[in-house]
MDAnalysis code that builds the backbone (N, CA, C; Angstrom):
import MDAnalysis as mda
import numpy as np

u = mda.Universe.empty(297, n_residues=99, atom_resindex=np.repeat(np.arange(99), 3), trajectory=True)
u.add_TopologyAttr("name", ["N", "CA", "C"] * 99)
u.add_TopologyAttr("resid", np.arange(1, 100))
u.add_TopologyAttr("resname", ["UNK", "UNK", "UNK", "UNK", "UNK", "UNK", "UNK", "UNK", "UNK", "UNK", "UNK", "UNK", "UNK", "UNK", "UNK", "UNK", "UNK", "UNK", "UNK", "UNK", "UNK", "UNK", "UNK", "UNK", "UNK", "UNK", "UNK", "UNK", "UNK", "UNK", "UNK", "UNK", "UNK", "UNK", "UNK", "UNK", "UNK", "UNK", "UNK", "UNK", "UNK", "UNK", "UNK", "UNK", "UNK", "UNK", "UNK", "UNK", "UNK", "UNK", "UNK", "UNK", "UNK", "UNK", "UNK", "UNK", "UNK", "UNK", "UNK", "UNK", "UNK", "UNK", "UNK", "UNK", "UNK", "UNK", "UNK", "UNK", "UNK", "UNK", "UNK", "UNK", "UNK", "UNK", "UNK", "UNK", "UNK", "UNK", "UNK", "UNK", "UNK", "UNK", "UNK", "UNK", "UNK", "UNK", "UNK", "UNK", "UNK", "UNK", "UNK", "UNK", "UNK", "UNK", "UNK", "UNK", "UNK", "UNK", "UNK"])
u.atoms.positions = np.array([
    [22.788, 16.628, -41.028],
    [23.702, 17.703, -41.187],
    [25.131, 17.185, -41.252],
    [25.114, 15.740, -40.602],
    [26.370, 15.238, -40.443],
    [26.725, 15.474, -41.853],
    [26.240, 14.598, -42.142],
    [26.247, 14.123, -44.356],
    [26.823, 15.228, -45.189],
    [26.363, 16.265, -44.816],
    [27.097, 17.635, -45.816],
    [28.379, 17.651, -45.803],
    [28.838, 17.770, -47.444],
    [30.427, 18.219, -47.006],
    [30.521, 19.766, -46.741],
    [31.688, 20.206, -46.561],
    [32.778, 21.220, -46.358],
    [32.510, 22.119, -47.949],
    [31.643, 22.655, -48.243],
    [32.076, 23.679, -49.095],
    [33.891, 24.370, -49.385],
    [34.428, 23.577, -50.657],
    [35.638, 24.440, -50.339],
    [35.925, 25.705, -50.641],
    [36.605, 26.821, -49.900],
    [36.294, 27.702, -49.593],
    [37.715, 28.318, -50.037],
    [38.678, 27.382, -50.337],
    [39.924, 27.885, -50.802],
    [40.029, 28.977, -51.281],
    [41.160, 29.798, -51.289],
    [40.865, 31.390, -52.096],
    [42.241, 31.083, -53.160],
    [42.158, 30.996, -54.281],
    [42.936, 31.177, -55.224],
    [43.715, 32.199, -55.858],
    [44.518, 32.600, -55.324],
    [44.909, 33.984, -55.691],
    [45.245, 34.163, -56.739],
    [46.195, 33.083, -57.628],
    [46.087, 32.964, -58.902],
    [45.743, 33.466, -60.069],
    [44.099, 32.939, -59.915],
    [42.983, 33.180, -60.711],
    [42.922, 34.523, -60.359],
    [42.896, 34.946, -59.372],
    [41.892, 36.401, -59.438],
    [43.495, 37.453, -60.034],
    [44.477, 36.962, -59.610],
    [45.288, 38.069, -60.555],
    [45.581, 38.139, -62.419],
    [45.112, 36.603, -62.867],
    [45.183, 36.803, -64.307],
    [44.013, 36.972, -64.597],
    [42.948, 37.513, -64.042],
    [41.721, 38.139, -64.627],
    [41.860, 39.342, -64.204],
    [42.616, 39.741, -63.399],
    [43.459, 41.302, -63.242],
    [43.833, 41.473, -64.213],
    [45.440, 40.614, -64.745],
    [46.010, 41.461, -65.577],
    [45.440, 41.038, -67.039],
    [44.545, 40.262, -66.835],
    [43.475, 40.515, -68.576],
    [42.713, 41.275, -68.735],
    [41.808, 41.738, -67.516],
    [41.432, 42.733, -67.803],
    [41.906, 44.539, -67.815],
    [43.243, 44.434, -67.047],
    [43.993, 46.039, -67.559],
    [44.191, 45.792, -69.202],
    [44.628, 44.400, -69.349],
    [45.393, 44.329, -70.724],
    [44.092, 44.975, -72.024],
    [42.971, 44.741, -71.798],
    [41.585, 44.492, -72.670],
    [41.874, 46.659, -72.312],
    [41.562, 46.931, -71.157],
    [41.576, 48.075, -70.748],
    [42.181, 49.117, -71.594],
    [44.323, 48.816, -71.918],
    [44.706, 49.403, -72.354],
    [44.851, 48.960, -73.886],
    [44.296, 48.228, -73.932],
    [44.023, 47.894, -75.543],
    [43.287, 49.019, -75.928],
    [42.045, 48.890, -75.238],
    [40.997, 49.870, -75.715],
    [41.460, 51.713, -75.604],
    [41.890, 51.638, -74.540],
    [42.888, 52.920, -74.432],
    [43.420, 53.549, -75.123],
    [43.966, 52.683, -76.135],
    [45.277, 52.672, -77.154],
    [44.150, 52.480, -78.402],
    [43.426, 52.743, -78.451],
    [42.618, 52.134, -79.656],
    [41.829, 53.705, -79.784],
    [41.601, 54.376, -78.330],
    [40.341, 55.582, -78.237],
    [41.668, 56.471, -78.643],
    [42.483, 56.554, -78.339],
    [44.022, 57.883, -78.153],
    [44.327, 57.424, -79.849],
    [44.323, 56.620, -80.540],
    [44.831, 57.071, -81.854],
    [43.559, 57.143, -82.802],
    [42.452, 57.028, -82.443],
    [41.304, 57.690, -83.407],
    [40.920, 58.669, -83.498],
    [41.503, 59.646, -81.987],
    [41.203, 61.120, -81.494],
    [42.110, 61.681, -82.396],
    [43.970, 61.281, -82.399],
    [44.766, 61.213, -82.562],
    [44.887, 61.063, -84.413],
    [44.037, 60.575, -84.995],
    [44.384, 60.863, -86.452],
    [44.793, 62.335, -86.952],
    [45.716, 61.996, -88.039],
    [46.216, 63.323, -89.077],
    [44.927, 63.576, -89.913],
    [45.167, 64.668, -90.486],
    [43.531, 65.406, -91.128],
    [44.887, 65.387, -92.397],
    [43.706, 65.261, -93.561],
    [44.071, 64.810, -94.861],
    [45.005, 66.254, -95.223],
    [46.358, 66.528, -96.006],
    [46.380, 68.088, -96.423],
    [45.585, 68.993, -96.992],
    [44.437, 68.085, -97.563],
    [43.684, 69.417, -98.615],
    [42.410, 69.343, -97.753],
    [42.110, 69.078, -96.254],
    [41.242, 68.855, -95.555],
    [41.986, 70.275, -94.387],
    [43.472, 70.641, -94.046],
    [43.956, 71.388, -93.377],
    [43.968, 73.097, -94.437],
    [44.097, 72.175, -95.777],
    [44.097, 73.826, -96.410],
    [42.786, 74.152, -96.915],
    [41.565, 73.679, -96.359],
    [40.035, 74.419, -96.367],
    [40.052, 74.541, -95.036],
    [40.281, 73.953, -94.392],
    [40.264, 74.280, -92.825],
    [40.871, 76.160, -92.357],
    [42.330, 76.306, -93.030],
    [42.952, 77.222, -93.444],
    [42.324, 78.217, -94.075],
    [41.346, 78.214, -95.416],
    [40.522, 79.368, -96.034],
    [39.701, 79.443, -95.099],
    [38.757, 78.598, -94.316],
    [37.843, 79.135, -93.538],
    [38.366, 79.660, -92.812],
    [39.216, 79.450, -91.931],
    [39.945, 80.352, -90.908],
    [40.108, 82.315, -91.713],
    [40.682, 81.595, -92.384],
    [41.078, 83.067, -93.046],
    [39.860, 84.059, -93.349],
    [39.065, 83.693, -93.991],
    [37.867, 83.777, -94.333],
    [36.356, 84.298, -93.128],
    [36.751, 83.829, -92.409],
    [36.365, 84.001, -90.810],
    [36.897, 85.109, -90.096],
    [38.299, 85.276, -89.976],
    [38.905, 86.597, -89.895],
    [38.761, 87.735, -90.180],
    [38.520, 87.595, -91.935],
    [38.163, 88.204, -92.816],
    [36.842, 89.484, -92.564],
    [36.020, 88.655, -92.199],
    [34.338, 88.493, -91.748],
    [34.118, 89.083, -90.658],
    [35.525, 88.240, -89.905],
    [35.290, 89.450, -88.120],
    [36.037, 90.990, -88.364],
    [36.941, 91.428, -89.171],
    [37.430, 92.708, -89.508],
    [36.369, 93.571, -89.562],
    [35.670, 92.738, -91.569],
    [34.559, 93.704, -91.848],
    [33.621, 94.155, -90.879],
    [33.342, 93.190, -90.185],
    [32.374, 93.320, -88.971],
    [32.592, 94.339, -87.816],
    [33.757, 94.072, -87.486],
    [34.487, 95.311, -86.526],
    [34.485, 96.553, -87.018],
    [35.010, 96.757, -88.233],
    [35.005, 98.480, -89.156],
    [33.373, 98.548, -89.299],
    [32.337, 97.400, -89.607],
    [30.912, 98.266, -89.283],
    [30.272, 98.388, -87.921],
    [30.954, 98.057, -86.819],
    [30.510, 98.756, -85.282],
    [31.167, 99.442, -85.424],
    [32.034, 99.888, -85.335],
    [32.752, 101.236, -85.533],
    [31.921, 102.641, -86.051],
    [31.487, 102.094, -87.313],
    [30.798, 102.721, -88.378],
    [29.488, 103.333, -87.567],
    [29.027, 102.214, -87.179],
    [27.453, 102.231, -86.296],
    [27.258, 103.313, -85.399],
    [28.790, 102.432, -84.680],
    [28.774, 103.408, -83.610],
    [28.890, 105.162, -83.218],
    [29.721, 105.081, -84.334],
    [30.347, 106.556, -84.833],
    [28.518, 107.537, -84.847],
    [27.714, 106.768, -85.881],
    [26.494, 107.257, -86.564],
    [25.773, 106.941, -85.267],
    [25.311, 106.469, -84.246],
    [25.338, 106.442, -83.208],
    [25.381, 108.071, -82.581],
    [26.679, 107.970, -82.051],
    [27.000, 108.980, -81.317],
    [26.821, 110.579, -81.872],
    [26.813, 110.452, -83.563],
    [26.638, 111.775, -84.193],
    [24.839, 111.795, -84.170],
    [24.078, 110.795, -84.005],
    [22.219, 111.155, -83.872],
    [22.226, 111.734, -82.291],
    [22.764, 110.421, -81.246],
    [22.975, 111.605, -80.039],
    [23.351, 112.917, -79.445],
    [24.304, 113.217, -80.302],
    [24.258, 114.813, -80.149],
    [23.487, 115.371, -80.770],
    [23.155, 115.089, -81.961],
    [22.060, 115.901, -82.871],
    [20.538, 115.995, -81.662],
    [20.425, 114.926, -80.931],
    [19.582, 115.028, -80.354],
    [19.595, 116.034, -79.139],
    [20.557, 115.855, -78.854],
    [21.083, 116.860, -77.715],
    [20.697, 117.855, -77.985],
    [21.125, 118.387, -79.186],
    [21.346, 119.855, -79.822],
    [19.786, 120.059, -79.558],
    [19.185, 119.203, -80.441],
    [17.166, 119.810, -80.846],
    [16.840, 119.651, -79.337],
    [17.003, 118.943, -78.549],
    [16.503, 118.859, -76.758],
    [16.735, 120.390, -76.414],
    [18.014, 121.234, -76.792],
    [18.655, 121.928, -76.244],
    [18.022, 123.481, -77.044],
    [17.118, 123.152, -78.043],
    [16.640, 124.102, -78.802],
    [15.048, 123.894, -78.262],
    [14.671, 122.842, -78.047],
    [13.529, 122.910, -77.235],
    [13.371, 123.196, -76.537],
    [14.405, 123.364, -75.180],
    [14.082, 123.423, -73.903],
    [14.287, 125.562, -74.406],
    [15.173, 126.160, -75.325],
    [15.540, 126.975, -75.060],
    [14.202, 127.879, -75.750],
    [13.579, 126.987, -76.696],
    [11.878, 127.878, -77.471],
    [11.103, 127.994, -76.478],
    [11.318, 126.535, -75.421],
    [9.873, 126.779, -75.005],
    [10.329, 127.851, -73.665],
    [11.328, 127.962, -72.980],
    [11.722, 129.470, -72.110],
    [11.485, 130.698, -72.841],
    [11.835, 130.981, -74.002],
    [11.378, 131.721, -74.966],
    [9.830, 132.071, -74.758],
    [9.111, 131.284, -74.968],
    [7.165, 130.792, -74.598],
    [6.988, 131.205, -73.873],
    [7.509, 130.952, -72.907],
    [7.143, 131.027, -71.209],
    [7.225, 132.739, -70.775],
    [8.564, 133.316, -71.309],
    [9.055, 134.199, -70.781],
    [8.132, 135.236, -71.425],
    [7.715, 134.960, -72.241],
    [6.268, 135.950, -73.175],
    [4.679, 136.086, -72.720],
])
């Protein structure tokens, strides 16, 4: 056991901070690499179809809105109609009854 050396055990501080600041550096490389690919401009004639669909979409949700409306309206005019014939039934068959 005599015979063994001394493992050196030195701590280099050195080293371990320029593999610090290489690896933030690699870090914000990549950083800077993800933020301007997100970050691209869209071509102009890629913003003005972007633009008709929008419009176009709008368009689509209007028509759509004036036919619930529509629905609804025709809706509410079968419910009373129903009302009404409920209200002619209930009043024939007292009619029935009362005979």
């Amino acid at each position: 056991m005599a015979g063994k050396k001394k493992k050196d055990t030195n701590f280099n501080p050195l080293s371990l901070s320029f593999l610090d600041i290489m690896s933030c550096g690699l870090g914000a490389v990549i950083l800077i690499f993800l933020i301007l690919k997100h970050g691209e401009a869209k071509s102009p004639e890629e913003v003005v179809r972007i633009n008709k669909d929008i419009s176009a979409n709008e368009t689509k949700i209007e028509q759509l809105e004036e036919e619930i409306v529509t629905k609804q309206t025709k809706i509410n005019n079968s419910l009373s109609s129903l009302k009404n014939i409920q209200n002619q039934i209930k009043a024939i068959e007292k009619v029935i009854v009362d005979e």
